[in-house]
C-alpha positions in Angstrom: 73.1 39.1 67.9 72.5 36.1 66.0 73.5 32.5 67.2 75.8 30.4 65.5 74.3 27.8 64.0 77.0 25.7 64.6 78.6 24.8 68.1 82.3 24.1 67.2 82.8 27.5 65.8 81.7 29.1 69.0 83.4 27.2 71.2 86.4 27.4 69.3 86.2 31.6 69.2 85.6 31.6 73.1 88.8 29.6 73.5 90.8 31.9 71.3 89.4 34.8 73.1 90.5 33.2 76.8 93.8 32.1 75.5 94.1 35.9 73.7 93.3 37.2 77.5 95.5 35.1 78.9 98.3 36.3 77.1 97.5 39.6 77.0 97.5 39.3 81.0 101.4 37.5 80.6 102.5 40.3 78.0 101.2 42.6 81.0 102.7 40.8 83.9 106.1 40.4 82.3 105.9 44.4 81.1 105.8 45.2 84.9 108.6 42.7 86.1 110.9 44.6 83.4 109.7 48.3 84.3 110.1 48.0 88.3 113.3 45.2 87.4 111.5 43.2 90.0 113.9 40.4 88.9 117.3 41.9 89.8 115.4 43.6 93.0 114.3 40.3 94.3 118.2 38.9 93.6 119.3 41.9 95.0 117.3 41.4 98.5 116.5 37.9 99.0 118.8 35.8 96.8 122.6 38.0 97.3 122.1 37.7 101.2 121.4 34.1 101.2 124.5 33.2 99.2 126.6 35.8 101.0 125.5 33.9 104.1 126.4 30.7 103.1 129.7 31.5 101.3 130.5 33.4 103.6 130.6 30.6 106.4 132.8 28.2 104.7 135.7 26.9 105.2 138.8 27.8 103.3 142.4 26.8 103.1 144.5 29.8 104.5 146.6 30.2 101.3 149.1 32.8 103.6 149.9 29.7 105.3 150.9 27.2 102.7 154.7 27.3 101.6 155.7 28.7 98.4 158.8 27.5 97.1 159.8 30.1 94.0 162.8 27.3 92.9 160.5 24.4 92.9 157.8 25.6 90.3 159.1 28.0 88.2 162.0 27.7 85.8 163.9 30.7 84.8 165.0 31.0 81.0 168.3 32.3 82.2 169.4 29.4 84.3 170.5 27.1 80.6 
């Protein structure tokens, strides 16, 4: 192989080279997080349980207990 007479042209194909790898290694990685579905797997198993959990604990108004007064809200057409 011959050396390149000028150093900017090598350096610049090296870094085209690494940054082609580098994608290529991204196009890869993101390949096997849609294959397995890594992404809904670790919403599935880590992030669902965590919300449940916290949701789960709150407090909420008991809606069985509040009144509900039919005459007070709503209007019937028929009453005119």
């Amino acid at each position: 192989m011959k050396k390149c007479k000028c150093k900017c042209g090598c350096k610049i194909l090296k870094l085209l080279a690494k940054l082609f790898g580098v994608l290529l290694l991204a196009n890869v990685a993101l390949f096997v997080v849609f294959f397995f579905d890594l992404d809904g797997k670790l919403l599935f198993h880590v992030v669902e349980p965590f919300l449940k959990k916290h949701y789960d604990n709150m407090e909420r108004k008991d809606t069985l207990k509040t009144p509900y007064d039919v005459a007070k809200y709503v209007k019937p057409d028929y009453d005119k």
